[in-house]
N, C-alpha and C positions, 0 to 999 in steps of 0.2 A: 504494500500500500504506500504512495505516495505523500509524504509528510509535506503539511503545508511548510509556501516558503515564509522566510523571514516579515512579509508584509504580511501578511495576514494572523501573524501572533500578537495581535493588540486587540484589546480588551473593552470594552464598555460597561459600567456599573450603574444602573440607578439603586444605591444606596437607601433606599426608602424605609422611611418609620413602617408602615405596614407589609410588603412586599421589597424583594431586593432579585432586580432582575439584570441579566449576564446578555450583551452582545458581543461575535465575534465578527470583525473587520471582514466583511465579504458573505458572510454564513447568516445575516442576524442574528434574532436574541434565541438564544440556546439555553434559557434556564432563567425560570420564574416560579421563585419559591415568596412562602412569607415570612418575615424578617424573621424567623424563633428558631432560639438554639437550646437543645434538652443537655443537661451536664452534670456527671455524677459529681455531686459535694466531695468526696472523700480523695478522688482520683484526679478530679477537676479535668478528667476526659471529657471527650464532647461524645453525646449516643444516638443524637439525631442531628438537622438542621432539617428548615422549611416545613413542606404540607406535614410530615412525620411528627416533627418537632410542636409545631402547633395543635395535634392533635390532642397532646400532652397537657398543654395549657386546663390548671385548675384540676388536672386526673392525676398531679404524680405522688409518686411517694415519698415520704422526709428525705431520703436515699438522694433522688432528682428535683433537681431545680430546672424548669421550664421557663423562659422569659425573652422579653423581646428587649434585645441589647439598645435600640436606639427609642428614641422618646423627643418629641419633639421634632423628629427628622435630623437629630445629633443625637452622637455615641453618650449612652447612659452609663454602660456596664462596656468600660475597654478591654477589657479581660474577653469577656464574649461575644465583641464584634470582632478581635481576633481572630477567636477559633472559628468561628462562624466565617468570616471571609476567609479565612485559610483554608477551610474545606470544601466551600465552592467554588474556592482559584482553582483547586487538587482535581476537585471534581470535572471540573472543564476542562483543563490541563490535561487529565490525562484519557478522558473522552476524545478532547480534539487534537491531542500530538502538540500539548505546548511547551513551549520551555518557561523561561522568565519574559512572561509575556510586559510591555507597555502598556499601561490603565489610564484611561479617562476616567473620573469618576463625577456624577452629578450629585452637588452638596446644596444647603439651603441658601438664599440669597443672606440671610441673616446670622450665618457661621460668623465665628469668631474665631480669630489667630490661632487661639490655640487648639480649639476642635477640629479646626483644618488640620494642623499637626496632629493630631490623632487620627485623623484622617489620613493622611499619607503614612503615617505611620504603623498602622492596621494593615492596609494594603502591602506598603514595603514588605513587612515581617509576613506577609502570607506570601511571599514569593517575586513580588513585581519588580519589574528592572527599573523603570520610568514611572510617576505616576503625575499625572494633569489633576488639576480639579477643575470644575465647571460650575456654574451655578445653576441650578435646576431649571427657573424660566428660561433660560438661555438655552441649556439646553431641549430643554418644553419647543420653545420658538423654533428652532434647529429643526427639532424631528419633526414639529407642524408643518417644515417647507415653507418658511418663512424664509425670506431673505434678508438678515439678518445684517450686512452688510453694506446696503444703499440706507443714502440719507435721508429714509422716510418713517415717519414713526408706525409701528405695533405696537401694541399690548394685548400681554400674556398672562393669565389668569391660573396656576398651575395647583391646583387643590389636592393633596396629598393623604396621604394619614396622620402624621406631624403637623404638616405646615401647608397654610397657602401662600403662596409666590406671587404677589402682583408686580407687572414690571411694564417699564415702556422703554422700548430697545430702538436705538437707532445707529447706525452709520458703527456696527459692530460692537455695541459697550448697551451697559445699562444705565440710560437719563436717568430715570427715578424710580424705584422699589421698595415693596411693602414688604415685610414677612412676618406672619397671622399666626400666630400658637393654637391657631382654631381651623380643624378641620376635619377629615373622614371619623377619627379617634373619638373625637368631643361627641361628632354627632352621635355617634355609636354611644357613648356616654349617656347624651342627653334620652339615646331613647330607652336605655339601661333606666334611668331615674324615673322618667316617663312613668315607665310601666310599673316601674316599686311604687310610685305614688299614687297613680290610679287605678291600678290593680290591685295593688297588694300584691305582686308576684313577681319576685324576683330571677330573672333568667339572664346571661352571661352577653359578654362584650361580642360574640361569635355567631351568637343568634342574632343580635342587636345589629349587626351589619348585615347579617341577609334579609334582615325587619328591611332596614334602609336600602335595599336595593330592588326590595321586590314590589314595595308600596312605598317608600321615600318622595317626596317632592317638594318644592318649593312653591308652587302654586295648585292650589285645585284639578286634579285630574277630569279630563272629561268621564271618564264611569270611574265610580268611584270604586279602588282597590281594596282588597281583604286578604290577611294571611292569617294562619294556624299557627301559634305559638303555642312551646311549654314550659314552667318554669317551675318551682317549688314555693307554695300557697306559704305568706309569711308568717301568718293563724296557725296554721296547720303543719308546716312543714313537710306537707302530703305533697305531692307533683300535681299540677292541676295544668288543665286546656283552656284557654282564651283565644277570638279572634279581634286582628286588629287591623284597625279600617285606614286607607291613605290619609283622610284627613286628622286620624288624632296623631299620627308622626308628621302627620306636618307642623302642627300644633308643638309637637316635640323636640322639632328641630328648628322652629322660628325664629328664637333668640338667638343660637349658634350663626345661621346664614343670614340674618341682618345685619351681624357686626362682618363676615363676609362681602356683603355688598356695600356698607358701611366703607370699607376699607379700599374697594373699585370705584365708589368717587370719589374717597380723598386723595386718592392717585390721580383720577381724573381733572380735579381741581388743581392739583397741582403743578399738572403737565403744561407744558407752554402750546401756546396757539398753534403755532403751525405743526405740530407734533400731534394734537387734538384732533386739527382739519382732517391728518391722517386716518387717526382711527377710527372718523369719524366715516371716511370712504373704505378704510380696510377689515373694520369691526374688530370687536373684541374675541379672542380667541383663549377657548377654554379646554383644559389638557389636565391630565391627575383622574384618578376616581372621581371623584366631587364631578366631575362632568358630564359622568350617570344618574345624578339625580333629575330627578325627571322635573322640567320646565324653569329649570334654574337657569337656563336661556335667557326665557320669558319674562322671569323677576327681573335682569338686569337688563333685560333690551328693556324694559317699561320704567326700570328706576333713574337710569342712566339715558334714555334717549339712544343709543348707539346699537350699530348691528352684534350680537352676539353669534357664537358658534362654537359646537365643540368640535377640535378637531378628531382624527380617525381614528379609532383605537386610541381616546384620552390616555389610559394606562401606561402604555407604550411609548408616549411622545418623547420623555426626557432619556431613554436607553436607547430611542431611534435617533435621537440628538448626538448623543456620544461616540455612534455608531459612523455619524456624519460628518465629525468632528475628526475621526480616526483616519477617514479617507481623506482628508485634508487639512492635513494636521498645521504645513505649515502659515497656508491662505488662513487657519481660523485661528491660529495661536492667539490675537489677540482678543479674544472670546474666554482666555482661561486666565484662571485665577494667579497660577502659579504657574506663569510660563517659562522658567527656568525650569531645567530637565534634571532629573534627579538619577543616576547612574548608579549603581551596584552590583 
């Protein structure tokens, strides 16, 4: 079998608080897990990463600790973003024939010095020769097929599990950007609380997201959605069945996506006119999960006046960015955080 050449051993990461997804330069993304690494206490080996791993979450025994190393969309626990991206480098590595591959990685626009160092420095220690970093709307904008490079302004809306990303990009750099501690997580929160309050029944962060994907919205659906939850009755502590309609989660996630849209006008306000004009003929472009929520389009084309849209495969935007990035690494360097090359 023929081992790829030297081009093609560069790497793409979107790094995400809830998912952490793997593209290879030419191949795309090749590995989409969710951010969780399972690790024995006593041995501090790692016994899962991703769908496995997460499986775990709230089932293990005092023995295992199950958690999601990054919080925020930054490293919580650098111990276990470690192992955890050392065993997905391993894992792609030695699936795709790599050696010490070069990494892109997409981080939040609101990182700080020294998270970024832990950020190169997670990566380095799992094996990488070179490592970039990106900022996620940047990246977002990139994979959306924006042209990121001419002197016209975008704005990119990149709603995460950690963090949303608002940004208005032009002539290759970021004019002005928000980064929101309120996003896919919270929501999933808000509908966790939700239901402890009006139900009485307590059910986990993992139902609460596919609450939010199946019946989630930001505005009133034309027929109105229902799903079947289960959760354990707080009276009781018995397991009990409830159904729950689109509009009480939306009610449940009302305050979370206000200060959301909240945050795309005061980017809006703050952008200059002729950058405005832009986006006012380019529209807004919405990339991250948060982009499946259903007519949150709508909220902001109505709140904002401007066209919205999500782009294709939201989820995908910021690993198809890095992806993008890889192939031209050195027309886009000026896109990266840390465009000095780090060798090893």
């Amino acid at each position: 079998m023929k081992l790829f050449n030297f081009a093609s051993k560069d790497i793409g990461i979107d790094l995400g608080t809830a998912n952490i997804l793997v593209t290879i330069k030419g191949r795309g993304i090749v590995l989409k897990e969710p951010s969780v690494v399972a690790i024995e206490k006593k041995s501090g080996n790692i016994l899962a990463t991703g769908t496995e791993a997460k499986e775990m979450l709230g089932r293990t025994p005092d023995t295992i600790k199950a958690i999601r190393p990054l919080k925020d969309g930054v490293i919580a626990d650098f111990t276990a973003t470690q192992l955890m991206l050392k065993n997905i480098i391993k894992k792609v590595a030695q699936r795709y024939n790599i050696g010490r591959p070069r990494v892109v990685v997409g981080v939040p626009s609101g990182i700080t010095e020294v998270e970024e160092r832990a950020v190169e420095e997670s990566v380095l220690s799992a094996g990488a020769r070179e490592v970039y970093l990106i900022e996620e709307p940047m990246a977002a904008a990139i994979g959306s097929g924006l042209d990121v490079g001419e002197p016209t302004g975008n704005m990119i809306v990149d709603i995460g599990g950690g963090t949303t990303e608002v940004a208005v990009i032009s002539l290759g750099g970021i004019v002005l950007s928000h980064s929101l501690r309120i996003a896919g997580d919270e929501l999933d929160e808000d509908i966790v609380n939700f239901i402890k309050r009006e139900a009485n029944l307590i059910i986990g962060p993992t139902q609460a997201e596919t609450i939010k994907l199946q019946v989630g919205c930001a505005l009133p659906l034309m027929t109105e959605a229902t799903v079947t939850i289960k959760g354990r009755d707080i009276a009781t502590g018995l397991p009990r069945t409830i159904s729950v309609s689109s509009p009480a989660i939306q009610v449940a996630m009302k305050e979370s996506i206000d200060k959301i849209v909240e945050v795309v006008k005061t980017t809006l306000e703050k952008t200059p006119p002729e950058l405005a004009a832009d986006i006012m003929q380019n529209g807004i472009v919405l990339a991250g999960g948060g982009a499946l929520i259903k007519n949150l389009d709508k909220l902001l084309n109505r709140e904002t006046g401007m066209p919205v849209y999500a782009t294709e495969n939201p989820l995908d935007a910021v690993v198809r960015g890095t992806e993008r990035v890889l192939e031209n690494i050195e027309k886009l360097k000026t896109v990266l955080i840390n465009s000095r090359r780090r060798r090893f």
